[in-house]
C-alpha positions in Angstrom: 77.9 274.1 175.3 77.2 277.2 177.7 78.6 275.7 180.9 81.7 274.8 178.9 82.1 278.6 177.8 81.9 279.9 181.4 83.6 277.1 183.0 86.8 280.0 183.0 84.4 282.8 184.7 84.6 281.7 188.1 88.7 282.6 187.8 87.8 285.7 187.7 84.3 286.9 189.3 84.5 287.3 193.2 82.5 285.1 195.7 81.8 287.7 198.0 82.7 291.0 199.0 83.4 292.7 196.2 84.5 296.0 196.1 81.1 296.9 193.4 78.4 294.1 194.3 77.6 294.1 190.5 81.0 292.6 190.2 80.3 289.1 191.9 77.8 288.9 188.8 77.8 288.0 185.4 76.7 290.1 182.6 74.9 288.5 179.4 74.3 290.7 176.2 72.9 289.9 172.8 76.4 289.7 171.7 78.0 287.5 174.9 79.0 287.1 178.0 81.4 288.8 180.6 82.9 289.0 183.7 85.6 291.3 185.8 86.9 292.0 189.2 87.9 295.0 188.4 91.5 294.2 187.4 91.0 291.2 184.9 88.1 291.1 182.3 86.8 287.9 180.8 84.4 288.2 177.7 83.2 285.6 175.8 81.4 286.6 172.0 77.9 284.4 171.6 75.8 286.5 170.2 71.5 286.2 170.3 71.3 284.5 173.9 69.0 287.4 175.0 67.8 290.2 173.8 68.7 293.0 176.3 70.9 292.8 178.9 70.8 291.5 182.2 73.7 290.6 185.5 72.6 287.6 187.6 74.9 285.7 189.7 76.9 282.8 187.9 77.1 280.2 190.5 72.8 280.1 190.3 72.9 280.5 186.4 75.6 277.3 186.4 73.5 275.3 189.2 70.6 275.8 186.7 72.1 275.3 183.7 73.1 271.5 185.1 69.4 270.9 185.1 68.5 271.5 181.8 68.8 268.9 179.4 68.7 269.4 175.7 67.2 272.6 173.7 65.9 275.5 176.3 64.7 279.1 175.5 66.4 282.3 177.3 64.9 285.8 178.0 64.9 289.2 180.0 61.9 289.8 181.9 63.0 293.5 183.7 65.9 292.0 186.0 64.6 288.6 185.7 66.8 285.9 183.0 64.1 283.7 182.4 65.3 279.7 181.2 62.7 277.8 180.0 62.4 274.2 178.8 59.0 272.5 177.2 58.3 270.9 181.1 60.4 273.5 183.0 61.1 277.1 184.0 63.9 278.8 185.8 63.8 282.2 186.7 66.5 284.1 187.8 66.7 287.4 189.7 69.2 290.4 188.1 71.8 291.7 190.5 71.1 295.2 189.3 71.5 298.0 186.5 72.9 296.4 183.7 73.9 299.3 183.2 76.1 300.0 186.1 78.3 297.0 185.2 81.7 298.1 184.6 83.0 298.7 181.3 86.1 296.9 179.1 89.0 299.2 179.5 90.3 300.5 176.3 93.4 298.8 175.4 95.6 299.1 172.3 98.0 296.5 171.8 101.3 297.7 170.9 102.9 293.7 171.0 101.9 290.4 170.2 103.7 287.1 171.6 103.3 283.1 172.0 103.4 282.4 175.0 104.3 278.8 176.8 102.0 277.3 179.2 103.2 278.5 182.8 101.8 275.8 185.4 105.5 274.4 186.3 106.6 278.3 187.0 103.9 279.2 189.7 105.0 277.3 192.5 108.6 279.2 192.3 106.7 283.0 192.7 105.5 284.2 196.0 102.7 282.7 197.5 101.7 285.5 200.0 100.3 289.3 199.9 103.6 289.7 201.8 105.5 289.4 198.5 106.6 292.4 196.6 104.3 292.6 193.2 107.4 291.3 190.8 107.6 287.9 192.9 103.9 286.9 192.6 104.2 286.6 189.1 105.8 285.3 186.1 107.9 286.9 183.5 108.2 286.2 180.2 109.7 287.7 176.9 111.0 286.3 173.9 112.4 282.7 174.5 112.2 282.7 178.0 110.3 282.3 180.9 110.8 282.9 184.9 109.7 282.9 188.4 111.1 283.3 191.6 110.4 284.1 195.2 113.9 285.6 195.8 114.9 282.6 197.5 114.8 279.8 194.4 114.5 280.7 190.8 113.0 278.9 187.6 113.6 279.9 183.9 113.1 277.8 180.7 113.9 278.3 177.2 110.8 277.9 174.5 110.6 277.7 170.6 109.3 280.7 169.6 108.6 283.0 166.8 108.5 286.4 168.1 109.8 289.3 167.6 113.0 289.4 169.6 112.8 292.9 170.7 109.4 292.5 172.2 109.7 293.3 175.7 109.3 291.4 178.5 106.2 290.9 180.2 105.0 290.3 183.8 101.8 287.9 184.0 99.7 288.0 187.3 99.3 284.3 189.1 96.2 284.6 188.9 96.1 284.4 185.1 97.9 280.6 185.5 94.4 278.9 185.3 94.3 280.2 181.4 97.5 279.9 180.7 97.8 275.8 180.8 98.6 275.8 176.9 100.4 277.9 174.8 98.6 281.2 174.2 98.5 284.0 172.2 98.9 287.4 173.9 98.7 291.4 172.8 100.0 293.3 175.6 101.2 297.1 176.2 103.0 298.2 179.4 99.8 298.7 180.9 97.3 295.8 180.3 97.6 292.3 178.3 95.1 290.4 176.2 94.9 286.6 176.1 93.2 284.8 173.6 91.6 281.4 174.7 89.1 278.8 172.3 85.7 279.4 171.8 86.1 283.3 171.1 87.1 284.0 174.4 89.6 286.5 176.0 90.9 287.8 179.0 92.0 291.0 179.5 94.3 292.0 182.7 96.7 294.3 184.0 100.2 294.1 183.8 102.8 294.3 186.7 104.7 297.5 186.6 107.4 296.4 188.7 111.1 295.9 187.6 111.4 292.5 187.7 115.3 291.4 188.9 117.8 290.5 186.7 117.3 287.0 187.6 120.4 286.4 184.5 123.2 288.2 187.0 122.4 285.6 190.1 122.9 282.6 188.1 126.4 281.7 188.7 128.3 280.9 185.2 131.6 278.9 186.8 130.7 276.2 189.0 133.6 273.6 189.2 132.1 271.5 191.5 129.3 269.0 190.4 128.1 266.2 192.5 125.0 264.0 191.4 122.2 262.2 194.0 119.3 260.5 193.5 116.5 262.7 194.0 114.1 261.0 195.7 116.5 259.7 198.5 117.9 263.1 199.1 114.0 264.6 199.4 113.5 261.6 201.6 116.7 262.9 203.5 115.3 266.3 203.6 112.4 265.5 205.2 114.2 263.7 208.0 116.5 266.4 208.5 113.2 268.9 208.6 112.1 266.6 211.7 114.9 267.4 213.5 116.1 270.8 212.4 114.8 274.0 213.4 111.5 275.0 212.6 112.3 278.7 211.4 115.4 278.4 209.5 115.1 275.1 208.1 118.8 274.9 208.0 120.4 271.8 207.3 124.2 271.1 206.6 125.3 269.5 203.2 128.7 267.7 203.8 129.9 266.4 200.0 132.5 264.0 200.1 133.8 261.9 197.1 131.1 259.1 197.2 129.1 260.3 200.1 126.7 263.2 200.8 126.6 263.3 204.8 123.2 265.6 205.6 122.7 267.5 209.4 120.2 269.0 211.1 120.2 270.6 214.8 117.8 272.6 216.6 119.4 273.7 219.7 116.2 275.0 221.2 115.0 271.7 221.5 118.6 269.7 221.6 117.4 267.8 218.8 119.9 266.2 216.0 119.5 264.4 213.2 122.5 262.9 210.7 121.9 260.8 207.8 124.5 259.8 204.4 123.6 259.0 200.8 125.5 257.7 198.1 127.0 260.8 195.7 129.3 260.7 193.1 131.3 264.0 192.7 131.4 264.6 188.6 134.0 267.3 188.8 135.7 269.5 191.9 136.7 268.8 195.5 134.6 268.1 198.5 132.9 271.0 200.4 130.3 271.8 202.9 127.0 274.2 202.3 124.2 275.4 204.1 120.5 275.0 202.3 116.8 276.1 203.7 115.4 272.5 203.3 111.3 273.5 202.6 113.3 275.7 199.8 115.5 272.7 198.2 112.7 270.2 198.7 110.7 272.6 196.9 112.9 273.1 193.9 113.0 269.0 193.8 110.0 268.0 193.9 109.0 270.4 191.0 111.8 268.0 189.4 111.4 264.6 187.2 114.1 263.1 186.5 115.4 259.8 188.6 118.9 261.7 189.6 119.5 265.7 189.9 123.3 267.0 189.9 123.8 270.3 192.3 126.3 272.5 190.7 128.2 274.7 193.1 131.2 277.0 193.2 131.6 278.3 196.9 129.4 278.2 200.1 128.0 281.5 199.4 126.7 281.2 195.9 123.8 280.1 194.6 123.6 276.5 193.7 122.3 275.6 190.0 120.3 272.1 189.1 119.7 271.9 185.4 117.1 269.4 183.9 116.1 269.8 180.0 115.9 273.3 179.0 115.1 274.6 182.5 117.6 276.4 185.1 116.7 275.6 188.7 118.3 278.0 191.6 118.3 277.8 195.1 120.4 280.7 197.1 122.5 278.6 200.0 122.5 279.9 203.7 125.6 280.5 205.9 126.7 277.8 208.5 126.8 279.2 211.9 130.5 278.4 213.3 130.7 275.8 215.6 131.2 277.0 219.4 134.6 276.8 220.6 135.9 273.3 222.1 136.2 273.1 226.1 139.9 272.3 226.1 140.6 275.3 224.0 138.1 277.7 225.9 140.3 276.3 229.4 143.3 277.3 227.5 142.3 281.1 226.6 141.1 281.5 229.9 144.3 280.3 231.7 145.8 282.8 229.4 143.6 285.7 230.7 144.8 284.8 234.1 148.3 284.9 233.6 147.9 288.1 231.7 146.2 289.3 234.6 148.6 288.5 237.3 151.6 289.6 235.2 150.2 293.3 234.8 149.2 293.2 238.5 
């Protein structure tokens, strides 16, 4: 029953090298259990454990929690937890002054929102500290639910109840771990409170960032539809990411009627690679585009469905693929124009010399 409760703690509390020691601890009270790294609480009510309070380190109090079986006794012995069986006793040193462990902030919740589970969003946010603080997250307000990384884009429409002028809200990754369900949340513009089983809750900051107006980039008239089978053209991608060059990723989308014709070149290397797949164009003409290929396989293979239809307008806008209630974006990348043909550079040349000799 207790391992269950703090099977969440270790999201939070810090292995090492925290910025308070205290902090890589756990602190057990006669009313519960909690846990912080300073920017996200976890607290957990189960009252009469002990008696007074005491911080010992979690990853020892869950190793000897394993090896108990059945009923067991718990008390505070100065810094010591002491766990104790009829055949058995653990004793566990205190990482300090209970004391000294840091507080719950105060937080008064001025909203209150269902939320949607969020796992299918995180791998569309940033995935490096090199990311501005509104991309390493996800945003969510009544109805809807987004990520992006500024280079491909996720939102989702939910059932909801809320209040419809309830702002919007942006949730740190970090929180995704608690989030694999639909939760209940109280929030402000400062901090956010989630409510998980077993009388638990976690309480963490909130981004203060303007997060972009991801409802302006989605193109609205895109005449030209074309549908592929999604695992070929990820197979495709991967061939063409052999061959193509390993910074840009830039491979060349040639859509024909029935026929998607897929490049790749990295001059660096004078390596090539060209490869076709069946397409049928729905609606519109034929056109060329330029993609990132790690960001399109991305968006596809956070797909399901047996076929995927890319919806596009021009070469320079971004490129939609609906599936169910969920919008996926990938931004395209601009060709680089083909060098000039021999014959025709002979030709300008000759006419530089003629030029030449006429003002001489």
């Amino acid at each position: 029953m207790i391992l269950s409760l703090l099977s969440g703690y270790d999201r939070v509390i810090p292995r090492r090298h925290s910025v308070l020691p205290i902090c890589e601890g756990i602190l057990i009270t006669p009313q519960g259990f909690r846990g912080t790294n300073l920017e996200a609480t976890i607290c957990t009510e189960y009252p009469g454990m002990v008696e007074s309070p005491v911080v010992v380190d979690l990853r020892l109090l869950m190793d000897s929690l394993k090896q108990i079986r059945g009923i067991f006794e718990a008390r505070v012995e100065g810094w010591f937890l002491i766990l104790k069986t009829e055949t058995r006793e653990f004793k566990i040193p205190g990482m300090g002054d209970a004391e000294e462990f840091p507080k719950v902030p105060e937080f008064n919740p001025e909203y209150k929102m269902t939320v949607p589970e969020i796992t299918g969003m995180i791998p569309f946010a940033g995935d490096n500290p090199d990311y501005k603080p509104q991309y390493v997250c996800v945003y969510i307000e009544p109805g809807t639910v987004s990520a992006t990384d500024a280079n491909v884009l996720r939102t989702a429409n939910y059932d909801h109840g809320n209040n419809p002028d309830n702002p919007g809200i942006l949730i740190p990754l970090n929180m995704q771990p608690f989030m694999k369900e639909p939760r209940v949340i109280e929030y402000n513009y400062e901090l956010c409170r989630i409510y998980l089983p077993c009388r638990t809750t976690v309480l963490t900051r909130v981004i203060q960032e303007r997060y972009p107006d991801f409802r302006n980039v989605i193109p609205r008239d895109n005449p030209n539809h074309f549908r592929l089978n999604r695992v070929e053209l990820i197979r495709e991608l991967d061939s063409a990411m052999l061959y193509g060059n390993k910074t840009t990723f830039q491979v060349k989308f040639s859509f024909l009627i029935n026929q998607l014709e897929i490049s790749a070149v990295d001059i660096d290397y004078n390596m090539e690679y060209r490869g076709t797949m069946g397409s049928e164009m729905v609606s519109g003409e034929p056109m060329e585009i330029g993609f990132n290929a790690k960001f399109l396989r991305k968006l596809l293979m956070n797909m399901e469905g047996e076929t995927v239809t890319m919806e596009m307008s021009t070469p320079n806008r971004a490129c939609l693929l609906m599936e169910g209630d969920s919008t996926f974006l990938v931004m395209p990348v601009m060709l680089k124009n083909p060098e000039p043909e021999p014959e025709e550079v002979e030709e300008e040349e000759i006419e530089e010399e003629e030029l030449e000799k006429e003002e001489a």
